[in-house]
N, C-alpha and C positions, 0 to 999 in steps of 0.2 A: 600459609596454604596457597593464600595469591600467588605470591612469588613462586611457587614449586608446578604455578599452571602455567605462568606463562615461560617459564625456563622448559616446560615440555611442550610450547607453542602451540595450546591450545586456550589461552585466552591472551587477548590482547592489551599489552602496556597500558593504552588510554584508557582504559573503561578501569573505572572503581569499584569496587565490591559494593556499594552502598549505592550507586547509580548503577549498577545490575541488579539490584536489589526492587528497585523502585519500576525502571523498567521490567521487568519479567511480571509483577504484579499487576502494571501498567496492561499489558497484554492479554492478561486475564482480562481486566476493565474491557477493555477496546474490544475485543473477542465479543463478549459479554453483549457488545452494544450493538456490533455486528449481527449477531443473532437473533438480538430483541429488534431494531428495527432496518437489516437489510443493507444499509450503509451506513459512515461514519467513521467505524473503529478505527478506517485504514489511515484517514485523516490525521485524526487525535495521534495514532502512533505515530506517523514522519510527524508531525509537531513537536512531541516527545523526544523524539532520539534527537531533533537537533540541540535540543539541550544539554545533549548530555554527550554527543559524538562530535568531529568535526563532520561541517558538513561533503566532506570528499567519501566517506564511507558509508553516510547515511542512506544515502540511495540503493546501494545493493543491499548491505543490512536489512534493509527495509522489505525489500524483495522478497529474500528469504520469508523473512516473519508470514509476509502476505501469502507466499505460494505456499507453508504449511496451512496455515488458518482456510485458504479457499480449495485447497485440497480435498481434507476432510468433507468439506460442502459438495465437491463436484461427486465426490466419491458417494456419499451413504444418498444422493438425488441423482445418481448417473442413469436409471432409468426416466427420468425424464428430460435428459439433454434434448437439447434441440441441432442431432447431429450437422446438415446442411451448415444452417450459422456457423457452425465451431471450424469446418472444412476451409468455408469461406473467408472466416475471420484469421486462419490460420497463416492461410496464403496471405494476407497483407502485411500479418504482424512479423514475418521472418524480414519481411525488406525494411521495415520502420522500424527495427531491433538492429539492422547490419546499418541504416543510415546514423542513426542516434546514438551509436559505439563511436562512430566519427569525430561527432563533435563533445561529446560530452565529457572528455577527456582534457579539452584545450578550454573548460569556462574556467574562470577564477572562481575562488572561494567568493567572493564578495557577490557576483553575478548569481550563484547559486543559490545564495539565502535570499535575494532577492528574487529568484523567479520561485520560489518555493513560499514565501510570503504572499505575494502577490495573488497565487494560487488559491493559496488556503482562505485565505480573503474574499476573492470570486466563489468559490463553493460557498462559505456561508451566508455572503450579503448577495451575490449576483444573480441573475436570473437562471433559474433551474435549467439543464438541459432541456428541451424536447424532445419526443421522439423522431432519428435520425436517418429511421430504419430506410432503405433504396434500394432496397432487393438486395443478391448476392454481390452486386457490384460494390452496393454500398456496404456490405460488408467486408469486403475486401477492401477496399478504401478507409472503410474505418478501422480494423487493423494495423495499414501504415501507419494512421495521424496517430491512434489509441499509443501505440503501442511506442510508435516515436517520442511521447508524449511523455510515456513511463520513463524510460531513461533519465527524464530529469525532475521531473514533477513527484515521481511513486502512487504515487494514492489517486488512480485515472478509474477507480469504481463508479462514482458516477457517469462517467463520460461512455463508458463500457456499457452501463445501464440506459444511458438515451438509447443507445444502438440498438436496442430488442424492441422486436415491435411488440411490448406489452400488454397492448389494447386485445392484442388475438391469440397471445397465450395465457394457460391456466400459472395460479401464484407460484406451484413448484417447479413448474418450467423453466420462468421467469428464473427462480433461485438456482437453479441447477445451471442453465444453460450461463450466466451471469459468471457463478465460481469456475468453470469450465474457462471462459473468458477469460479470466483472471489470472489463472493458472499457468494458460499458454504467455501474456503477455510477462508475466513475471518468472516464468520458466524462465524463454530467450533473453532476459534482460540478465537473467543471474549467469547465463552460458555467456551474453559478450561481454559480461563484468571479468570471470573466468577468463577468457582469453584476452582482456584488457588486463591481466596481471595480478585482478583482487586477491588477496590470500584470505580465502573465506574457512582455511583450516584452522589460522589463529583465533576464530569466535566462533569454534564449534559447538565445544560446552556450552555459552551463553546461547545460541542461536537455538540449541537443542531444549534448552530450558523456556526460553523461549514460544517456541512451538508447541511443548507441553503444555504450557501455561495457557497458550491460548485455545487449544483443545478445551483446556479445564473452563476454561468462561464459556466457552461455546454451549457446555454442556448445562452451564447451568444460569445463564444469563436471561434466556430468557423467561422463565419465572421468576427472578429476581425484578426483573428491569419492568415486568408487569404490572407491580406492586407500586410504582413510582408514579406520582402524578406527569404524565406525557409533556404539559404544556412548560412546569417547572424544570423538566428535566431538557428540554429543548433550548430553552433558553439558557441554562447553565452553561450548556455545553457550546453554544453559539458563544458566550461572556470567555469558557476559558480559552477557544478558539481563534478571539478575536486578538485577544493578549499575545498569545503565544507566536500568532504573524507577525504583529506589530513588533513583537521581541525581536523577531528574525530580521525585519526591514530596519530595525535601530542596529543590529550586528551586520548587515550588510550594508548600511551607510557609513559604519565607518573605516570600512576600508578606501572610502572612495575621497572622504572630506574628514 
């Protein structure tokens, strides 16, 4: 049956039925965690797929996944966007999506697991964003970097969340205008992946199962993940996070040495 999807080029040679398998369930998880506490999922999945993809396709892969999952989010809280911000964020993130199609193309593999390690690393030991909010300029500025950012990084949720000034808005603001965010930066990154060549038809099936999947945690992640001691479940996920980098900075040294 594998073989009869990818001779209709709709799933791709590299991925195994049993590492489709594990991600898609993966996605529920991540989904799941996303919606119990706001951040994270996006994390755990680019860590995940580099296991299981090379890292030249992860990035847009990645994408996708994100812009289904914060979709949904912008979509059933789009009465509470926080229109301005999104205008503003919009404008930076088209030039930080056209500069970082530039380069993202010319890193080697080996460069990529490392700035993707290095990454996941800062997020969970390094000191938390602040809030970075500077009025609409700063949102337009944060757009470029944010959004520049994605192109190589993926998982730039945090960074997106310093940028609102969430001291002065109410909690579903905060989440709406956030997925909204997330949406644009992951939109444009999948449009210059697109006109960089990706053939995003070959992992439609997976991508679509995918997006289901993650629907499906969303829906029910958070009464799940409520039930769980907070402080143990933090910690776990800080232990498989921390492995998972380290994995990728031992696969990107040894391209080098």
């Amino acid at each position: 049956m594998l073989i009869d999807l990818i001779e209709t080029g709709l799933w791709p040679e590299i991925l195994t039925l049993s590492g489709a398998s594990i991600l898609i369930v993966s996605s529920m998880f991540t989904s799941a965690i996303t919606a119990a506490f706001g951040l994270g999922g996006g994390v755990i999945m680019l860590a995940l797929l580099v296991n299981f993809l090379p890292v030249a396709v992860v990035i847009p892969i990645h994408g996708v996944i994100q812009l289904g999952s914060n979709t949904s989010r912008a979509f059933l809280l789009r009465k509470d966007i926080i229109k301005p911000i999104i205008v503003y964020y919009f404008l930076g993130a088209i030039l930080g999506a056209v500069i970082g199609g530039q380069f993202v193309v010319a890193l080697p593999e080996g460069m990529l697991l490392g700035i993707l390690g290095i990454f996941i690393l800062y997020i969970v030991w390094g000191p938390k964003p602040k809030n970075l909010n500077f009025g609409n300029v700063g949102n337009v500025i944060g757009g470029v970097f944010i959004t520049f950012a994605t192109m190589f990084i993926g998982a730039t949720g945090p960074l997106a969340m310093a940028l609102l000034p969430r001291k002065e808005l109410e909690a579903l603001q905060v989440s709406a205008t956030h997925g909204a965010l997330m949406v644009i930066q992951h939109g444009l990154k999948i449009i210059i992946f697109g006109f960089l060549g990706f053939q995003f038809v070959q992992w439609a099936l997976f991508l679509a199962f995918m997006v289901v999947g993650g629907f499906v945690g969303s829906l029910f992640g958070r009464a799940v993940l409520k039930r769980l001691p907070q402080n143990l479940f933090q910690h776990s996920i800080t232990i498989i996070l921390t492995i998972l980098a380290i994995r990728m900075l031992y696969k990107a040294s040894v391209f080098y040495f």
